[in-house]
C-alpha positions as CSV (number, residue, x, y, z in Angstrom):
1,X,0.0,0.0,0.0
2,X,1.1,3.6,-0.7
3,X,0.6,5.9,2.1
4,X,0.5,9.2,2.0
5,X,1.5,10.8,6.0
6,X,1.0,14.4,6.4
7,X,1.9,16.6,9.4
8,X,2.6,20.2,10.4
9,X,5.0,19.8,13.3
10,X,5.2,22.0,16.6
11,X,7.6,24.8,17.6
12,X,7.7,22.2,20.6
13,X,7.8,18.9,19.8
14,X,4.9,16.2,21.3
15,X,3.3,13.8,21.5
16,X,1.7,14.1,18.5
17,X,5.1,14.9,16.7
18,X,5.9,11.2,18.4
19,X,3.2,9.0,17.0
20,X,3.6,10.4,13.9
21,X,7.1,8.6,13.4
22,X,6.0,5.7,15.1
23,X,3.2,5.1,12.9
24,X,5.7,6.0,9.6
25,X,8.5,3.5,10.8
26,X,5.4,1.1,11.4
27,X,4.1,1.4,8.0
28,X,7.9,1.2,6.5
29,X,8.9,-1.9,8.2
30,X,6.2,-3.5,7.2
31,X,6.5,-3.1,3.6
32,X,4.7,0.2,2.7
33,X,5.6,2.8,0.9
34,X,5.7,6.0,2.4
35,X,5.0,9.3,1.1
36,X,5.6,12.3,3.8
37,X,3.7,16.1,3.6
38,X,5.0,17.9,6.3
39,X,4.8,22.0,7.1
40,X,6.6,23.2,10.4
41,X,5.1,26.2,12.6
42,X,8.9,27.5,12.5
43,X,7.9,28.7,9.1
44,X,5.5,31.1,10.7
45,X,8.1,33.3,11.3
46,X,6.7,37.1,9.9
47,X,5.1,38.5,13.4
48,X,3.6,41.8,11.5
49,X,0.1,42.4,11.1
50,X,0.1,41.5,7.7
51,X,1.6,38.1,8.6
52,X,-0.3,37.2,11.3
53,X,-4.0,37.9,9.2
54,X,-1.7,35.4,6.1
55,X,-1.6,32.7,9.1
56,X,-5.2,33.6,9.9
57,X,-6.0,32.7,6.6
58,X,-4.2,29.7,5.8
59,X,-6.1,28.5,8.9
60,X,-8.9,28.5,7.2
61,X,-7.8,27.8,3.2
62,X,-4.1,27.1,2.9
63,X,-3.8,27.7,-1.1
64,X,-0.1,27.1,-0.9
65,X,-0.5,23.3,0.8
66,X,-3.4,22.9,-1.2
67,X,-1.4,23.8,-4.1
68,X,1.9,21.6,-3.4
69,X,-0.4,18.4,-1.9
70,X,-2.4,18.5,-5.4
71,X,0.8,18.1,-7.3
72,X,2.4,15.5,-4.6
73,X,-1.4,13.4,-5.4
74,X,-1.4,13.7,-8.6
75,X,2.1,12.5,-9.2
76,X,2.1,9.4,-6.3
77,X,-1.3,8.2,-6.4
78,X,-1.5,6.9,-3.2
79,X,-4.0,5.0,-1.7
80,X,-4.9,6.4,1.1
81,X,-3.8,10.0,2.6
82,X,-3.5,10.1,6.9
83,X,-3.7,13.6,8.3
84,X,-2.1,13.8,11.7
85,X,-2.0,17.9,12.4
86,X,-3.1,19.4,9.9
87,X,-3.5,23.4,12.1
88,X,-2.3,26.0,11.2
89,X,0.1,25.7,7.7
90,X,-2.4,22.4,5.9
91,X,-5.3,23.3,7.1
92,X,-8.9,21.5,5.8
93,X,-8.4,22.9,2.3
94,X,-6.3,19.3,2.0
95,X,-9.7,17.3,2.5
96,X,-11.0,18.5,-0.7
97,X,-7.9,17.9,-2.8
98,X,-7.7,14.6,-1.6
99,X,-11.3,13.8,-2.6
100,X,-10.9,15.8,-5.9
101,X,-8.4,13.3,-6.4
102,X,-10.2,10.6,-5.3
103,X,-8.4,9.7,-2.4
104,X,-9.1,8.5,1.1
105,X,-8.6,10.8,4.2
106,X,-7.9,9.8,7.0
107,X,-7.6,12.3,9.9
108,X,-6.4,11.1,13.7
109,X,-7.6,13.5,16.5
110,X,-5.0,14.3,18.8
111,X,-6.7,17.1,20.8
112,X,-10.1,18.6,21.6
113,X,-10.2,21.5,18.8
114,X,-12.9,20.6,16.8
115,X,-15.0,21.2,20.1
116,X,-13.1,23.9,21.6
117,X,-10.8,26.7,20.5
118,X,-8.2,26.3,22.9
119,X,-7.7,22.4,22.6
120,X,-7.9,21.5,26.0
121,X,-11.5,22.3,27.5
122,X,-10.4,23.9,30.4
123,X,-10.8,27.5,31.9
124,X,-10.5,28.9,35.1
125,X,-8.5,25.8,36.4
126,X,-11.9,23.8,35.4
127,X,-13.5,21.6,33.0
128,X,-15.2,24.0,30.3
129,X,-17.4,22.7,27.6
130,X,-19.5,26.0,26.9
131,X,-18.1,25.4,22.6
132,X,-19.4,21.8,22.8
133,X,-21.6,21.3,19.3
134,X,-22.2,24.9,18.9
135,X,-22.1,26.3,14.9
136,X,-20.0,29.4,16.6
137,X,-17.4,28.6,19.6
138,X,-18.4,32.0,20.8
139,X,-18.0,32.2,24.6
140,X,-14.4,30.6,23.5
141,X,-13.7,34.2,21.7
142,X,-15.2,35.9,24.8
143,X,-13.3,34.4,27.1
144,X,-10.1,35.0,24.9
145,X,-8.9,31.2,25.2
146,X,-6.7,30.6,22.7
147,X,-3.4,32.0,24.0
148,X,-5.3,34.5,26.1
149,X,-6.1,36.3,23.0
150,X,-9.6,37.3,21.2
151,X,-8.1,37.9,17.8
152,X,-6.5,34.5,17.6
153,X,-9.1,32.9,19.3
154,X,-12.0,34.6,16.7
155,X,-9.4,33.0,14.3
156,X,-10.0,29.6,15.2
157,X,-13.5,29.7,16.4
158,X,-14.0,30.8,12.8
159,X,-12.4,28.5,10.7
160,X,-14.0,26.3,13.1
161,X,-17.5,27.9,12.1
162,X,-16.4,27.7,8.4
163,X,-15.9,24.5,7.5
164,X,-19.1,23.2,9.7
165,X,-21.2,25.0,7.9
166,X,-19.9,23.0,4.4
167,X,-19.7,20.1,6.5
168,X,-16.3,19.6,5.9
169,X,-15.8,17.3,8.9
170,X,-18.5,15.2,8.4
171,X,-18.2,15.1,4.7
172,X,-14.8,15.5,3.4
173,X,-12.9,13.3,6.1
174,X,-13.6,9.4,5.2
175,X,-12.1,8.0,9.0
176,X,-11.3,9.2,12.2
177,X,-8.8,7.6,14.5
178,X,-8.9,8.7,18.3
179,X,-7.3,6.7,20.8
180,X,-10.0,6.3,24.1
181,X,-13.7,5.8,24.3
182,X,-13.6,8.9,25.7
183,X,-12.7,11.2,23.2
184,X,-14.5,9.0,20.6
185,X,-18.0,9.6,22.7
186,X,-16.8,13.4,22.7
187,X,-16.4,13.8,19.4
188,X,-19.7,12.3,18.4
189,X,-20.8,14.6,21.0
190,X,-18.8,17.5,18.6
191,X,-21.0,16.6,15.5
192,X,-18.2,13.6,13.9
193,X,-20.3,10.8,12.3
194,X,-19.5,8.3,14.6
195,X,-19.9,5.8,11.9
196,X,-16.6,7.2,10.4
197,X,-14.7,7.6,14.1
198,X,-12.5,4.4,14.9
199,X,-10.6,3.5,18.2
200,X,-6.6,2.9,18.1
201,X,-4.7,3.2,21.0
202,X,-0.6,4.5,20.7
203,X,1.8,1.8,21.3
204,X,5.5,1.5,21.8
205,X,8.0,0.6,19.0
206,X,10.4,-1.4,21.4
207,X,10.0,-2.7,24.7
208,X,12.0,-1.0,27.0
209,X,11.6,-3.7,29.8
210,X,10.3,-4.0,33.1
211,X,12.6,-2.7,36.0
212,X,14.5,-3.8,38.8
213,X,13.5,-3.1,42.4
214,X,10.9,-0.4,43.9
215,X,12.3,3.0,42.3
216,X,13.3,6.2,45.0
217,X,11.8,8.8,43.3
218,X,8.6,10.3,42.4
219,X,8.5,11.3,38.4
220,X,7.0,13.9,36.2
221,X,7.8,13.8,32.5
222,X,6.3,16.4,30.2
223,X,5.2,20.0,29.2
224,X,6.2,22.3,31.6
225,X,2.4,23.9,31.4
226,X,-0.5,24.7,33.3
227,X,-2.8,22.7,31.4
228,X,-0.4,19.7,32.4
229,X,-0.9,20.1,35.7
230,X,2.2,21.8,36.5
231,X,0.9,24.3,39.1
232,X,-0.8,21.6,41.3
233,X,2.1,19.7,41.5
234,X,4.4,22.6,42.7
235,X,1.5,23.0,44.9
236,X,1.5,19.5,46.4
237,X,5.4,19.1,46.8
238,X,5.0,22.2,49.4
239,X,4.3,19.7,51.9
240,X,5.8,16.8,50.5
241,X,8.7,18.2,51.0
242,X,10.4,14.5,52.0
243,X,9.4,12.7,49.5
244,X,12.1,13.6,45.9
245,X,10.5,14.7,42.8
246,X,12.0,14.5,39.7
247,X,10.7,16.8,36.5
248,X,12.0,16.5,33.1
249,X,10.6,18.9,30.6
250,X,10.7,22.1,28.7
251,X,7.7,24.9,29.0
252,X,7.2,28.3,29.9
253,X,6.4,27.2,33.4
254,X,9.9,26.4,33.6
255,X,10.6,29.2,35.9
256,X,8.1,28.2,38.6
257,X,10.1,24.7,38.7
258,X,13.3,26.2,39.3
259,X,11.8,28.1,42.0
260,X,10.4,24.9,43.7
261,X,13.5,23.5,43.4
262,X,15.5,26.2,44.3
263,X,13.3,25.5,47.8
264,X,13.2,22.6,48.1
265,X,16.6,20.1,47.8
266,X,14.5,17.3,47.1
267,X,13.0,18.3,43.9
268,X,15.3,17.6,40.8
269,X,15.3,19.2,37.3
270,X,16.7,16.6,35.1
271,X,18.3,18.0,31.4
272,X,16.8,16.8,27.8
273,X,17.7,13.4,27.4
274,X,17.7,10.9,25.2
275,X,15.1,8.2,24.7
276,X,16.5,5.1,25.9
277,X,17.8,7.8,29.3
278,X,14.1,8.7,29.6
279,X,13.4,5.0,29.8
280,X,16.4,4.5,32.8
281,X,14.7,7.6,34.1
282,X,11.2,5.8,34.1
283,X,12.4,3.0,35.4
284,X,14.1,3.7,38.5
285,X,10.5,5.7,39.7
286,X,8.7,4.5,41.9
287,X,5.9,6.0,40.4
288,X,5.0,8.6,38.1
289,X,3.2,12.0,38.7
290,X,0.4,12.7,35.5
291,X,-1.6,15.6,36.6
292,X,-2.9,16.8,33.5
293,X,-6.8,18.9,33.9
294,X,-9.4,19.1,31.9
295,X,-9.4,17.3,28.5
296,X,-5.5,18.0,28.0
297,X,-5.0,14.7,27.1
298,X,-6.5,12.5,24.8
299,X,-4.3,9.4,25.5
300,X,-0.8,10.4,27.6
301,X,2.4,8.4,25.5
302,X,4.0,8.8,28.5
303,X,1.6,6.4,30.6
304,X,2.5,3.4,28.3
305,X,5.8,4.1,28.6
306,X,5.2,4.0,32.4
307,X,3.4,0.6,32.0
308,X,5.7,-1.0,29.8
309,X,8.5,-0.2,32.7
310,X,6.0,-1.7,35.7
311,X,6.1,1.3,36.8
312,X,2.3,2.7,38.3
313,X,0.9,6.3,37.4
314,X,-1.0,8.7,39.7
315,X,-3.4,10.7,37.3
316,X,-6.2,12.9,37.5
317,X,-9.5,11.2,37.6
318,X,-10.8,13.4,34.1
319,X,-11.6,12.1,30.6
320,X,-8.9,10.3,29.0
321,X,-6.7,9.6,32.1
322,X,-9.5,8.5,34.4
323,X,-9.6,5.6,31.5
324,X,-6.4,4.8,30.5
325,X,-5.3,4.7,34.4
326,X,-6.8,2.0,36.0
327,X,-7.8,2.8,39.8
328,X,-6.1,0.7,42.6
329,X,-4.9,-2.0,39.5
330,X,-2.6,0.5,37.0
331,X,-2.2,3.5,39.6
332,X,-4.5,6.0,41.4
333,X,-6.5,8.5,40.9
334,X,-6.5,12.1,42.2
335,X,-9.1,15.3,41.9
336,X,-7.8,17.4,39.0
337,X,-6.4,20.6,40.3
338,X,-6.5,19.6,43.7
339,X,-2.9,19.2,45.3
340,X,-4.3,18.5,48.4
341,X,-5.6,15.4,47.1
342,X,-2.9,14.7,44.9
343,X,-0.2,15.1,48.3
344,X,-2.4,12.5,49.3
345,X,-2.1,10.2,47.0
346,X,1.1,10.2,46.4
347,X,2.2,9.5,50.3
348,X,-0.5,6.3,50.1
349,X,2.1,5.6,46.9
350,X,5.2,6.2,48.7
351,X,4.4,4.1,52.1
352,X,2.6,1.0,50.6
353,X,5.1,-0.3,48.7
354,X,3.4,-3.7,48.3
355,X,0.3,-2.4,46.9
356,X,2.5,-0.4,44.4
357,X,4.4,-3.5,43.2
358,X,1.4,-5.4,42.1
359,X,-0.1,-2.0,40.5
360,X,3.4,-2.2,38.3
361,X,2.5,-5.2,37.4
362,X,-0.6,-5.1,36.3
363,X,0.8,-1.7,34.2
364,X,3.3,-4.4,32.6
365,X,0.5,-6.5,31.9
366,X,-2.1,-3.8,30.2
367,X,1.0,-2.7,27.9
368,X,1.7,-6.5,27.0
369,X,-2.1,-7.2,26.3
370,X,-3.0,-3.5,24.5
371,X,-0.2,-1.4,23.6
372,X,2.8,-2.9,21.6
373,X,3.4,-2.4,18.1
374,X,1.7,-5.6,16.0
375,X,-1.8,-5.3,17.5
376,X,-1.6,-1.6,16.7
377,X,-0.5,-2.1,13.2
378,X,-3.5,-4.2,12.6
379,X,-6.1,-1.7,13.9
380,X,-3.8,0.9,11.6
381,X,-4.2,-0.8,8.2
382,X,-7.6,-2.3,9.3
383,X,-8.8,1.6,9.5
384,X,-7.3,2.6,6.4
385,X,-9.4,-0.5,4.6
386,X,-12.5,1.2,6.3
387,X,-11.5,4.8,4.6
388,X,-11.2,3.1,1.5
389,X,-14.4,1.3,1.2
390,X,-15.9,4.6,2.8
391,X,-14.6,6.8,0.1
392,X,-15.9,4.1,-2.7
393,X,-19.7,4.0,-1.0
394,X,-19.6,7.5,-1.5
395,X,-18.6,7.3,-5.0
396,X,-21.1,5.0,-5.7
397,X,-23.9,6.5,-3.9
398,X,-22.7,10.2,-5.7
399,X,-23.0,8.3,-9.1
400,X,-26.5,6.9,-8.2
401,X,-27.5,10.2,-7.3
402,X,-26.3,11.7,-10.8
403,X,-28.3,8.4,-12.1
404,X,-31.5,9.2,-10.7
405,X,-31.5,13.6,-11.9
């Protein structure tokens, strides 16, 4: 199979910059041929007026992708086409060249944008869902969400507004890939077809292995942002002040994390490091720290990683996390933005280390049974049959159409 994979990367790369060449390498060792789109936001680099209403724009209609994907199509003739990101450089306008050229789309969701502005359904430290299936994400551009900004959130809400109204996402995409029942129900909830929306979890390339002994340190691994939880965890670790913390990542909360550990000698900033480093990292935890709030994540790459390792995860009992962390058998559950709570559970962690051992396991077992690579390569290709016979019904059902006039 020829498979087109198109992405517009992050200034900061993510998790969705991740499964992106997870899925590519997937797809190439098992005998496809790749084809790769990708735009970078480091392109965006005109900050004037003028440049900022072009990005506004090519939110909305990116001619030039349009343009250069058209050409890519039209010369490759792939079989199927699989958007990852496609905000702000690609933009929708590459649904309708693909079906002009009669090729499948398929688009994963890695965030909550088609049902609110910012992404992450959360204002004032609380779950927000106010742009839920509304034509217009208006009380998003009140509020200012996107980047605290009403321009760029106006932006947004209307290409948002846009390509609803010509049904873009319900008819121009042919499969949607999300990776928890969560976010699958939520996007039906957005308007998605749910016929089209199909359930693939992430997976891990390699197996790092499980670890060795108990782990003496508590772990946080990510974004260095509010929406991830940062602020409650500096928060907590005010009176766990016994217990060490270690934090690897890059944000602009990094400032806040310096201060805590400028405090406090048991919290630890760790540098950038390298993969198989992150995994050593993982691995002697006893446990990691995922305090993400309201719909922030949609999966967490992070937690398999933690499961593949046997090592448990404390996470916020809110949409995705609440499901892929398994209370009392994966890891615990805490109240989202409550460090109170989370202080709590992470001193239950640190004294019963029995309980915590078997929670490990268990974590070892879910990534055995759910999240390595063949299974996940199956529900891949198996999805991209489903576009395929999608985008031929629709064919047919256009011609029968024409038939009947």
């Amino acid at each position: 199979m020829k498979v087109l994979l198109a992405h517009n990367r992050y200034c900061w790369p993510g998790g969705e910059d991740e499964v992106f060449c997870r899925e590519k390498e997937l797809l190439r060792m098992a005998g496809h041929k790749i084809l790769e789109y990708t735009r970078d936001n480091s392109q965006i680099a005109d900050s004037t007026i003028v440049g900022k209403i072009k990005v506004g724009l090519q939110t909305v209609w990116a001619f030039d992708s349009a343009k250069q994907l058209r050409s890519l199509l039209r010369r490759e003739r792939p079989d199927v086409a699989h958007f990852h990101n496609t905000f702000p450089l690609i933009s929708p306008s590459a649904y309708y060249v693909c079906q002009e050229e009669g090729i499948p789309v398929i688009q994963s969701l890695y965030n909550a944008r088609l049902m609110c502005p910012a992404l992450f359904c959360l204002r004032d430290g609380r779950v927000c869902e106010d742009c839920l299936g509304r034509a217009l994400a208006w009380p998003g551009v009140v509020h200012g969400c996107y980047h605290d900004s009403h321009v760029q959130t106006a932006v947004v809400a209307g290409m948002l507004a846009a390509h609803g109204f010509f049904r873009t996402w319900q008819e121009r995409v042919d499969a949607y890939i999300v990776a928890t029942e969560f976010f699958r129900q939520k996007s039906i909830a957005a308007g998605l077809p749910s016929e089209k929306i199909f359930l693939k979890p992430h997976f891990l390339s390699a197996d790092p292995g499980m670890k060795q002994g108990t782990g003496n340190y508590a772990l946080f691994m990510g974004r260095l942002a509010p929406e991830k939880g940062v602020r409650t965890l500096l928060k907590a670790w005010k009176t766990l002040r016994h217990i060490p913390l270690w934090i690897c990542g890059e944000g602009p909360m990094k400032g806040d994390v310096v201060g805590l550990a400028d405090e406090n000698p048991f919290v630890r900033i760790l540098p950038r490091l390298s993969r198989s480093e992150c995994f050593e990292v993982m691995k002697g935890a006893r446990f990691l720290v995922w305090p993400s709030e309201g719909y922030a994540e949609t999966f967490g790459l992070v937690v398999i990683e933690a499961f593949a390792c046997g090592t448990p995860v404390i996470g916020s009992r809110v949409g995705a996390m609440e499901e892929v962390v398994d209370d009392k058998r994966t890891g615990l559950h805490f109240t989202p933005g409550d460090p109170e709570d989370l202080a709590a559970k992470v001193h239950y962690a640190w004294t019963h280390l029995p309980e915590l051992v078997e929670m490990g396991l268990t974590g070892r077992a879910e990534y055995e049974s759910k999240y390595t690579a063949e299974p996940n390569y199956e529900a891949l290709v198996g999805i991209y049959g489903k576009a395929i016979r999608n985008r031929l019904s629709s064919r047919q059902d256009l011609s029968a159409a024409f038939q009947e006039k």
